[in-house]
C-alpha positions in Angstrom: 37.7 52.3 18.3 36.2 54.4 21.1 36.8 57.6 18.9 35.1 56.2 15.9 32.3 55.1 17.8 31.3 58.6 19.8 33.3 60.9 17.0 32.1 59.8 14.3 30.0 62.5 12.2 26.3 61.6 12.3 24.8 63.8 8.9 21.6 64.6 9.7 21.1 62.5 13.1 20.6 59.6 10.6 22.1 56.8 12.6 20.3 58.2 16.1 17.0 58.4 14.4 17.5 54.7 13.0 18.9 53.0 16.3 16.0 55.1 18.1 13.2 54.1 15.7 14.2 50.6 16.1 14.0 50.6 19.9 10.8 52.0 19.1 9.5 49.5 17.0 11.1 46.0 18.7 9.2 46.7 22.0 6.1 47.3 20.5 6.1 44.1 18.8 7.4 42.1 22.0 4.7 43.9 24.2 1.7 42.9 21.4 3.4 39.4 21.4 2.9 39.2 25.2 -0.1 40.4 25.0 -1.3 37.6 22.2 -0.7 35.2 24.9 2.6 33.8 23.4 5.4 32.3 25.7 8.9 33.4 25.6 9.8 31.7 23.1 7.2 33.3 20.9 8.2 36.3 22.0 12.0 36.2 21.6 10.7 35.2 17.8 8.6 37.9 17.6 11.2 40.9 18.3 14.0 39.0 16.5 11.6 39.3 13.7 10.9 43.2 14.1 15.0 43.8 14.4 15.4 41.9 11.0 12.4 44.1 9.5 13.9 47.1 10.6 17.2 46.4 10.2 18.4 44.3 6.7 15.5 46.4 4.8 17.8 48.7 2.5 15.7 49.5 -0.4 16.5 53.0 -1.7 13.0 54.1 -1.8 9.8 54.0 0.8 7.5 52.1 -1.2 10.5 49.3 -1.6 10.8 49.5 1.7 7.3 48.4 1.9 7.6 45.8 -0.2 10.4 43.9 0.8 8.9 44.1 4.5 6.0 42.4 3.0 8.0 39.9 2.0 9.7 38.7 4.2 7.0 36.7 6.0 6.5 34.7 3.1 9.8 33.9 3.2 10.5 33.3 6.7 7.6 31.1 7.2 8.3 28.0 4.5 11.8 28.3 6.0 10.8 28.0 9.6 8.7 25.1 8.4 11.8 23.3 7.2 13.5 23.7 10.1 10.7 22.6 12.9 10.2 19.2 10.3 13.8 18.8 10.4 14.5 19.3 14.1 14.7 15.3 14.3 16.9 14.5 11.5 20.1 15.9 11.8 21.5 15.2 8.1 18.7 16.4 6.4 18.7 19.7 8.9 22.3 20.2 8.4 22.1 20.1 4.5 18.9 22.3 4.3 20.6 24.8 6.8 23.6 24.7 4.2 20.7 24.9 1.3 19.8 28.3 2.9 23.0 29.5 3.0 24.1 29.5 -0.5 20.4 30.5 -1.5 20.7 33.2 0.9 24.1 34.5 -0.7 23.4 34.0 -4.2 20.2 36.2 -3.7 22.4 39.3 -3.0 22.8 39.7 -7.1 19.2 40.8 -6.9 20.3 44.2 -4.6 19.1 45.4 -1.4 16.0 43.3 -1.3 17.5 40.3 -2.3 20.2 40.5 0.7 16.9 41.4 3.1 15.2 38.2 2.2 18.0 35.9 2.3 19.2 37.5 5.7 15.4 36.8 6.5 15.4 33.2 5.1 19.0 32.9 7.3 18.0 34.2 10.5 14.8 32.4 10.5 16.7 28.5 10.5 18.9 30.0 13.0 16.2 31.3 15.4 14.5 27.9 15.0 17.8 25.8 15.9 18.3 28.4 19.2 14.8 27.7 20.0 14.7 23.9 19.1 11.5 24.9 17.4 9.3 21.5 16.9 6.4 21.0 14.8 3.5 21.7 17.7 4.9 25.5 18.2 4.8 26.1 14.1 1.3 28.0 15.0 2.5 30.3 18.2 5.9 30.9 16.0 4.1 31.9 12.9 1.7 34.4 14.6 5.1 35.7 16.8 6.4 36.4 12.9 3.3 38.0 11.6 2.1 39.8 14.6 5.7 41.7 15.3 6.5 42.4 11.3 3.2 44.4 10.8 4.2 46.0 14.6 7.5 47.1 13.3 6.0 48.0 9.7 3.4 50.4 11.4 5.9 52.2 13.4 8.3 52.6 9.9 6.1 53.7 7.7 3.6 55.1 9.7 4.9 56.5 13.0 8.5 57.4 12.0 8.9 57.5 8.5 11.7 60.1 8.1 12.7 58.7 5.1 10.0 60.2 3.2 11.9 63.3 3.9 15.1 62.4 2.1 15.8 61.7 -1.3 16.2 58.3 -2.4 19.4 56.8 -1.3 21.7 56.0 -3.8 22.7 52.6 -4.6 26.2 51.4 -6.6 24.9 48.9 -8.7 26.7 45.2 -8.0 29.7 44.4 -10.5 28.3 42.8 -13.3 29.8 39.5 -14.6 28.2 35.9 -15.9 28.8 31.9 -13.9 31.5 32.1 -11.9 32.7 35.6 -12.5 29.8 37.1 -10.7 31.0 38.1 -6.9 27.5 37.2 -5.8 27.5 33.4 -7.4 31.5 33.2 -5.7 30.2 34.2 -2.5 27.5 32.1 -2.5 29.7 29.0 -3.0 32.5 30.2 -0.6 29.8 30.8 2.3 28.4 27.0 1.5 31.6 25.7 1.8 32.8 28.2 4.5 29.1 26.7 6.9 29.5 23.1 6.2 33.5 22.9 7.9 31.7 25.4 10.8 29.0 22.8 11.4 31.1 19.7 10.9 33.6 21.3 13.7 30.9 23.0 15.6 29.4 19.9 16.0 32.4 18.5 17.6 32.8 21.5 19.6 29.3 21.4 20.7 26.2 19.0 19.7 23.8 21.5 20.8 25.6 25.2 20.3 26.6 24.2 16.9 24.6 26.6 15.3 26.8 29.3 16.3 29.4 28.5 14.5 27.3 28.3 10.8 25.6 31.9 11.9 29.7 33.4 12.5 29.9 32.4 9.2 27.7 33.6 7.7 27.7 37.0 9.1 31.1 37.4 8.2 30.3 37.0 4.5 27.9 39.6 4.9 29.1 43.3 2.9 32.4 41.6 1.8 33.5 41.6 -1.4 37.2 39.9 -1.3 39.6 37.5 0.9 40.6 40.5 2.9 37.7 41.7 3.7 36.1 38.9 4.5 39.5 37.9 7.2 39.3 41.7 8.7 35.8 41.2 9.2 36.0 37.7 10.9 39.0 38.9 13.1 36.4 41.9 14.7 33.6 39.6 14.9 36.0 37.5 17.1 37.2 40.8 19.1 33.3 41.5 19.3 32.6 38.5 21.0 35.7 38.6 23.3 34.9 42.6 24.7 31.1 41.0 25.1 31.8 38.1 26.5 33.4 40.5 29.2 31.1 42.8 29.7 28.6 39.7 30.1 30.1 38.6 33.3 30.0 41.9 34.5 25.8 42.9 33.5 24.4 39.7 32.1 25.2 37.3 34.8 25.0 39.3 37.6 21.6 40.2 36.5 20.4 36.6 35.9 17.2 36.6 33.9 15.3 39.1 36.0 13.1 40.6 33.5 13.0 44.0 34.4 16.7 44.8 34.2 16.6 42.2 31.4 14.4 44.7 29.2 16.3 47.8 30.0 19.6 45.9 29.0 18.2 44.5 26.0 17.0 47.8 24.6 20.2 49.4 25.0 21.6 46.9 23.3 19.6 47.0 20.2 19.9 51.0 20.2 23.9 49.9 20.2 23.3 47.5 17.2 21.8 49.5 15.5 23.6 53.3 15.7 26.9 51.3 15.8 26.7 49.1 12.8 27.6 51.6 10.1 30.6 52.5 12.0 32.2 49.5 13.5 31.9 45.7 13.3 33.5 45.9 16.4 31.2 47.4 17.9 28.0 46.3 17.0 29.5 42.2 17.8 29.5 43.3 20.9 26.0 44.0 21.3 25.2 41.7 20.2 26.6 39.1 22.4 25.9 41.4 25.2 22.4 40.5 23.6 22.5 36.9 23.5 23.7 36.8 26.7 20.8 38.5 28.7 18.3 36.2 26.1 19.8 33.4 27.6 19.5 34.5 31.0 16.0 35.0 30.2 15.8 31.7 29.1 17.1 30.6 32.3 20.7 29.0 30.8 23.4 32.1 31.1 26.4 30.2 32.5 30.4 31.3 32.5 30.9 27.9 30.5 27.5 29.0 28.2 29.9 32.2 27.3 33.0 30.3 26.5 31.4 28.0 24.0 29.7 31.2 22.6 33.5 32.0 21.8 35.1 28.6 20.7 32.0 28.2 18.4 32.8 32.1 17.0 36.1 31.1 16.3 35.2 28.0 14.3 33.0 30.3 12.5 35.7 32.6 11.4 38.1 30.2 10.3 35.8 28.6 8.2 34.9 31.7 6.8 39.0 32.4 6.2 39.9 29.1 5.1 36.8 29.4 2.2 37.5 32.5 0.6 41.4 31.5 1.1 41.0 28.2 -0.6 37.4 28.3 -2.7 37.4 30.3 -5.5 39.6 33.4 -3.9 38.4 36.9 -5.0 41.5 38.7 -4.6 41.5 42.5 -2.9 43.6 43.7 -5.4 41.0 42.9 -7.7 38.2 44.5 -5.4 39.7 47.6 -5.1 40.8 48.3 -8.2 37.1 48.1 -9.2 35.4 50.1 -6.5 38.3 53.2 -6.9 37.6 53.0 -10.4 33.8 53.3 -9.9 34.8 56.5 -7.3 36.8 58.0 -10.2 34.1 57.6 -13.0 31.7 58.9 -10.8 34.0 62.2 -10.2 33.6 62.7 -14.0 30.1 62.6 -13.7 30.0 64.7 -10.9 31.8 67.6 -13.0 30.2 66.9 -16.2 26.6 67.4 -14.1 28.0 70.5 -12.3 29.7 72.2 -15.4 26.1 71.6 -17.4 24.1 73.2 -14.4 26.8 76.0 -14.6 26.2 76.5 -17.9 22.3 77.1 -17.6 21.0 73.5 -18.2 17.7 72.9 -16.6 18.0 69.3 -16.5 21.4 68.8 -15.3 21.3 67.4 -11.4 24.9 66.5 -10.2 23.6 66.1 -6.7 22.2 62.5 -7.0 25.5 61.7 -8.4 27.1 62.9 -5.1 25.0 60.7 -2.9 26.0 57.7 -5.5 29.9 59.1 -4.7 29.4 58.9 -0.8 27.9 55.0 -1.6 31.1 54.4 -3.7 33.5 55.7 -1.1 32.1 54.2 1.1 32.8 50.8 -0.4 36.6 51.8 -1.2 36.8 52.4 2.3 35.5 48.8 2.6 37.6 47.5 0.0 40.7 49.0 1.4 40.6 48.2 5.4 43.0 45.1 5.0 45.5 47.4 4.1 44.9 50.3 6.5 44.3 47.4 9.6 46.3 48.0 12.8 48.0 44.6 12.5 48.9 44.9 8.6 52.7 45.1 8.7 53.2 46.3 5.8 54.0 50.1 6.5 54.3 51.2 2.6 51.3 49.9 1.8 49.5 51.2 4.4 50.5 54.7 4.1 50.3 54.3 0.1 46.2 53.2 0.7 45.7 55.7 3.6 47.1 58.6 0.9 44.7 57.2 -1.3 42.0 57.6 0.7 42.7 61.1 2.2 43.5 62.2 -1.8 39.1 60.7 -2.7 37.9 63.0 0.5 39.1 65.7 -1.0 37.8 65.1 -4.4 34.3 64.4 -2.9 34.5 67.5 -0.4 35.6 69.8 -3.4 33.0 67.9 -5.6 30.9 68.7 -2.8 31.5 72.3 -2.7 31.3 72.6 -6.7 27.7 71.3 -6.3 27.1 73.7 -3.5 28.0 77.0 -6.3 26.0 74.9 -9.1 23.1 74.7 -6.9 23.0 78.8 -6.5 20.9 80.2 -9.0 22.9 83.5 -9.0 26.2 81.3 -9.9 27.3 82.5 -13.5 29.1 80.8 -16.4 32.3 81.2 -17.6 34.5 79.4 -20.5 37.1 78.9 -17.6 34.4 76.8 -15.8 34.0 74.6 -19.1 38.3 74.9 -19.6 39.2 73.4 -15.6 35.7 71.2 -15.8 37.1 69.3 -19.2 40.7 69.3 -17.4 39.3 67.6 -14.3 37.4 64.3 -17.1 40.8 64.1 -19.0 42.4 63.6 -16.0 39.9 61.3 -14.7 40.0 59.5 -17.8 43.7 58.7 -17.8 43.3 57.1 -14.3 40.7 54.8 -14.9 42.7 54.1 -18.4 40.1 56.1 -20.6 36.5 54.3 -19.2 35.2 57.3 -18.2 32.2 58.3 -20.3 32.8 61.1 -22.4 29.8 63.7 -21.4 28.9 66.6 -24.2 29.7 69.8 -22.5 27.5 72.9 -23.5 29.1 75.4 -26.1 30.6 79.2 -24.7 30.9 82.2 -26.5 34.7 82.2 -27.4 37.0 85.5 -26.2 40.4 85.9 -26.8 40.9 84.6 -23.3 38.3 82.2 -23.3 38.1 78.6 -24.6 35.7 77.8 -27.2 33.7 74.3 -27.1 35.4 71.9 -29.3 33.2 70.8 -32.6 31.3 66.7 -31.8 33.9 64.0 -33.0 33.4 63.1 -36.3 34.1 59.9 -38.4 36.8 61.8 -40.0 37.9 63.5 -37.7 40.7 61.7 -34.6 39.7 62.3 -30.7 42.3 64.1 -29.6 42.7 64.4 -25.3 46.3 64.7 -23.9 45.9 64.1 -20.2 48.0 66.5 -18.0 51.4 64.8 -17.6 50.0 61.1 -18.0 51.2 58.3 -20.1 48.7 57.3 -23.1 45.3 55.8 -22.1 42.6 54.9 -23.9 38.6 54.1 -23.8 35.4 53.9 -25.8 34.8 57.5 -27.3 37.7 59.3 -26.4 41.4 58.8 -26.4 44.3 60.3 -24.1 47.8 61.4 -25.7 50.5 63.4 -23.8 53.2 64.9 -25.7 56.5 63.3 -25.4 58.6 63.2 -22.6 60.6 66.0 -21.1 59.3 68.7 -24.1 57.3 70.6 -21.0 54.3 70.4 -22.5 50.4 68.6 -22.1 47.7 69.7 -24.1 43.9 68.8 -23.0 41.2 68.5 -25.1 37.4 67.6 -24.1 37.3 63.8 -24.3 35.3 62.1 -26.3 35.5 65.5 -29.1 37.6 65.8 -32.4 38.7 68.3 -34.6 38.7 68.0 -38.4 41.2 70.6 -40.2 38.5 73.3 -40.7 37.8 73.4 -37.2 39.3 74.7 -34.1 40.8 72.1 -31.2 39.8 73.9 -27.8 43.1 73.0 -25.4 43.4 74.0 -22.1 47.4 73.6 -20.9 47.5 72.0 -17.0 51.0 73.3 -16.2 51.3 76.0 -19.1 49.3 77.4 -22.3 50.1 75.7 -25.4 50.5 76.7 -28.6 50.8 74.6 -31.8 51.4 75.4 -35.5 48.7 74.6 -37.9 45.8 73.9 -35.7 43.5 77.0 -34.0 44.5 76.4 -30.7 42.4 78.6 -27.9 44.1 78.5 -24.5 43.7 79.9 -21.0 46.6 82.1 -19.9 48.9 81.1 -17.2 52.8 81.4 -15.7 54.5 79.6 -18.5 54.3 78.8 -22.1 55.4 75.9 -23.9 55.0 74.5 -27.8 53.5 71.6 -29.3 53.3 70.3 -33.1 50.5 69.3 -34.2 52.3 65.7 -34.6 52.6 65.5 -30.8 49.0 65.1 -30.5 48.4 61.0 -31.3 45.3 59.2 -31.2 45.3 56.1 -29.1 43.3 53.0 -29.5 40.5 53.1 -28.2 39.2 49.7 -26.8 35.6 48.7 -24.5 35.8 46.1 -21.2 33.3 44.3 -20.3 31.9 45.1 -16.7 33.7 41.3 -15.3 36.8 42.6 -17.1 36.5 45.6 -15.2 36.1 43.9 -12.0 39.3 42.4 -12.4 41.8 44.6 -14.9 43.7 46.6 -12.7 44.2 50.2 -13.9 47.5 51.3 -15.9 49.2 54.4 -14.1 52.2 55.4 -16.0 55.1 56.6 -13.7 55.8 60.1 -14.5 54.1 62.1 -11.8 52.0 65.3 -12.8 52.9 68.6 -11.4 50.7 69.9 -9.3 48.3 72.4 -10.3 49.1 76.0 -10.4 46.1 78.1 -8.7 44.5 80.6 -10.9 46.9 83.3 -11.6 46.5 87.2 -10.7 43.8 87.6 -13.7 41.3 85.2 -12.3 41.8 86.1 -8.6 40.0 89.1 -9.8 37.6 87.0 -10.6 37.0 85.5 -7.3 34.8 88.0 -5.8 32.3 87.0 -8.4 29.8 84.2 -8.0 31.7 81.5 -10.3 34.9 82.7 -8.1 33.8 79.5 -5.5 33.3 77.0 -8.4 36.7 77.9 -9.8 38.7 77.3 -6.5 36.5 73.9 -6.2 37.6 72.9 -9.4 41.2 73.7 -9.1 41.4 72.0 -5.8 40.2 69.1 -7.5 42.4 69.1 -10.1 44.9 69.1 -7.6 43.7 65.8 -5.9 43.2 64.1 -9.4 47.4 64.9 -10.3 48.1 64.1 -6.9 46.4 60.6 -7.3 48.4 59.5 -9.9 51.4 58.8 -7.4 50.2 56.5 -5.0 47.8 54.7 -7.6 50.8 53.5 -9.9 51.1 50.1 -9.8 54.9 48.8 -11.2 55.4 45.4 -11.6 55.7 43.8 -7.5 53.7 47.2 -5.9 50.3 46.7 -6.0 48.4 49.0 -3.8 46.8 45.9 -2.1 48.0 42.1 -2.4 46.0 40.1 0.7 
């Protein structure tokens, strides 16, 4: 834990420049806040207010940024309402707090800004119960709001806007899905469910700490996608809280509410918050109890007993939180992964697809957005996977299945990394073997993700005798013809994936989504050998060994379309044989090396590699999923 936190690579400073901006920004707002004349009270509302606005605003460009900080006072403000009318009437309190939890949930369908605002909405209640905001303090509480949004909104966009720097970050778009089968509307009704047990137990736990619990909850819920995620994260919120609670009775009640020490403490531990929440949960629980802790020494409360309820009431939190999405409406992390490593794969394709068209001369073709999207998409695998990969998962298979799995996607995004690198050189040349490995790499792509790769048109090189033509469009006459490397049949919308039968030596590739009618030429590019077949024009790329295919060993599969729910939930077919792995280019492209497509070729090769090597640990036989949790 201690390596991931201080090891952890840091691309362009982006998680220092975030946790300092927001140090930045928070005491601003609490100073101006003082300065307005408001108590403490206000003012704890005030920075909690800037930390949200600086914090759960995600939008992938500036000017949403903007927005969405605009926002969120209008939403805050009726909820803060609610909650001061309320403070007397504890059923109608509790019901509205669990109102604003499902609301809050179900408006993540809507992307980044609709999480920002129902985190807002969330957080808001929550401050008002830790406050016991009444009625009579609505006006100091709403100009604590305003006042430290536009503090922390000036400092963003105006003082330290490095964003405006970058390119827009990319965002995987939410699995799609109608009712029920949406993630979003599940997580919404698991997270209800999941708060009202917490409240009805916190309340016994605690009539006036209760709160806790329904906020453990919540936050649990938060960037999960499936049961296991959602019981890895509520086991590190727990170990959070216990390594905080610690370190609280050695800084927080020592130091007693004295307010200059206080403020030191407390912007150390937002600068923790914030540069360690994209690395560990862990980590940034801790802080935030750390945090809690000096507020309520502030507040003039801080007690060893105050720190033990903090913990019983976390602990109700989790296990509502593990006995919802156990019991309500489970969203299994088979399921969940599946999805995410087929989203990973797909974007691969387009990763080539972009690269080989840049290669090729286009001037439109831009693969590097597409490797910012690929980053997001490992990014949730990772996510997806950590049940498996967790310390205290016993199953060893399983867990050195998922970590192979997740070594074998780094290397396909560093070489797709690399490949974008050569694209990006304007001196990089074109040649046919560029087009040959890129079409290789899609087949293979293709067959793992069971044909639901798009098929991309792929420009047209001049043919050599030791070159390979572009395959003729796909006609209606005409059957798509592309045998994956080594792979069992697959199939998907506009293109179709044979191999040739097993144990004759030999796989033929052909562009997916292209045909060949019998006037035309089928360009096939052997993975483990050239191919050769009688009665078709077959144009390969040398290498070690040669094999033979008829022309009957090339069979069109049906092809077939899912639905984005069905591909939420469909797990992906890998057939058992395993794939050689790919030979390196033999001694007739090493010469070819030294020149400036030499780089793209390795790149692709290396990913080829990864792609074959993939196949292993992804097949799924009856009783070995890659996950079950």
């Amino acid at each position: 834990m201690l390596k991931r936190m201080f090891v952890a690579p840091d691309p362009g400073r982006a998680r220092l420049r975030f946790a300092a901006r927001a140090v930045l920004g928070i005491g601003p707002a609490v100073v101006v806040c003082f300065l307005a004349g408001h108590s403490l009270a206000g003012a704890v509302t005030g920075g909690l207010a800037a930390l949200l606005a600086l914090f759960t605003v995600a939008d992938p460009t500036v000017r949403g940024q903007a927005v969405t900080t605009a926002l969120l006072p209008a939403v805050g403000l009726p909820v803060l309402a609610v909650a001061a009318g309320l403070h007397d009437r504890p059923v109608a309190r509790d019901l509205a707090f669990l109102a604003v939890v499902g609301a809050g949930v179900y408006a993540r369908r809507w992307g980044p800004r609709g999480h920002s605002l129902g985190v807002f909405a969330f957080m808001t209640f929550f401050v008002a119960q830790f406050l016991h905001a009444t009625p009579a303090r609505l006006p100091e509480l709403y100009a604590a709001v305003l006042l430290s949004v536009a503090t922390a909104a000036a400092v963003r966009f105006g003082v330290w806007c490095y964003e405006r720097r970058l390119p827009p970050a990319a965002v995987p778009a939410p699995p799609g899905g109608t009712g029920l089968a949406r993630v979003t509307t599940r997580q919404a009704v698991q997270a209800t469910a999941g708060a009202g047990f917490a409240l009805l137990l916190g309340q016994l736990v605690s009539g006036q700490r209760w709160y806790w619990a329904v906020g453990a909850t919540w936050w649990i819920f938060v960037n999960t996608a499936s049961r296991g995620e959602t019981l890895v994260r509520g086991f590190r919120r727990v170990l959070g809280t216990v390594i905080g609670m610690g370190l609280g009775f050695l800084v927080a009640v020592p130091v007693h509410g004295a307010p200059v020490p206080t403020a030191v403490l407390v912007a150390v531990c937002v600068f923790g918050i914030f540069y360690t929440a994209a690395v560990s949960y862990t980590w940034m629980m801790l802080w935030v109890t750390l945090l809690a802790e000096l507020l309520y020494g502030l507040l003039g409360v801080l007690s060893p007993g105050l720190l033990g309820l903090r913990l019983a009431e976390t602990a109700v939190g989790a296990l509502g939180a593990a006995l919802a999405v156990a019991l309500v409406l489970p969203v299994t992390t088979h399921a969940t992964t599946d999805a995410w490593i087929q989203r990973a794969l797909r974007c691969v394709h387009a990763c080539t697809a972009e690269a080989a068209a840049r290669l090729a001369g286009s001037a439109t073709a831009d693969p590097a957005p597409r490797v910012a999207e690929l980053e997001q998409l490992l990014g949730r695998v990772r996510l997806s996977v950590a049940p498996l990969v967790h310390p205290l998962n016993p199953l060893a298979a399983r867990k050195a299945r998922a970590r192979r799995v997740l070594a074998l996607l780094d290397d396909c995004a560093r070489e797709i990394r690399g490949l974008v690198a050569v694209a990006a050189d304007p001196e990089a040349s074109h040649d046919a073997r560029l087009a040959a490995a890129c079409w290789r790499v899609e087949a293979a792509v293709e067959a793992l993700t069971a044909g639901r790769a798009a098929p991309t048109p792929h420009p047209a090189t001049n043919p050599s005798p030791t070159s390979v033509p572009a395959p003729a469009p796909a006609s209606a006459s005409g059957p798509a013809v592309a045998a994956a490397p080594g792979l069992a049949p697959a199939s998907g919308s506009g293109s179709t994936v044979a191999a040739a039968p097993s144990g004759s030596g030999s796989a033929v590739v052909a562009a997916p989504g292209l045909a060949s009618a019998s006037a035309s030429c089928l360009a096939a590019v052997p993975v483990h050998g050239t191919a050769s077949a009688s009665g078709s024009c077959l144009a390969a790329v040398p290498a070690p060994a040669r094999a033979s295919a008829s022309a009957h060993d090339l069979t069109p599969a049906p092809a077939h379309d899912l639905t984005p729910a069905q591909a939420h939930s469909a797990p992906v077919p890998i057939p058992a044989p395993r794939p050689a792995p790919i030979p390196m280019p033999d001694s007739a492209d090493n010469v070819a090396l030294s020149r400036p497509h030499g780089p793209a070729l390795v790149h692709l090769h290396g990913l080829e590699r990864a792609l074959a090597d993939l196949a292993e640990p992804l097949r799924r036989p009856a009783g070995a999923r890659l996950v079950r949790a």
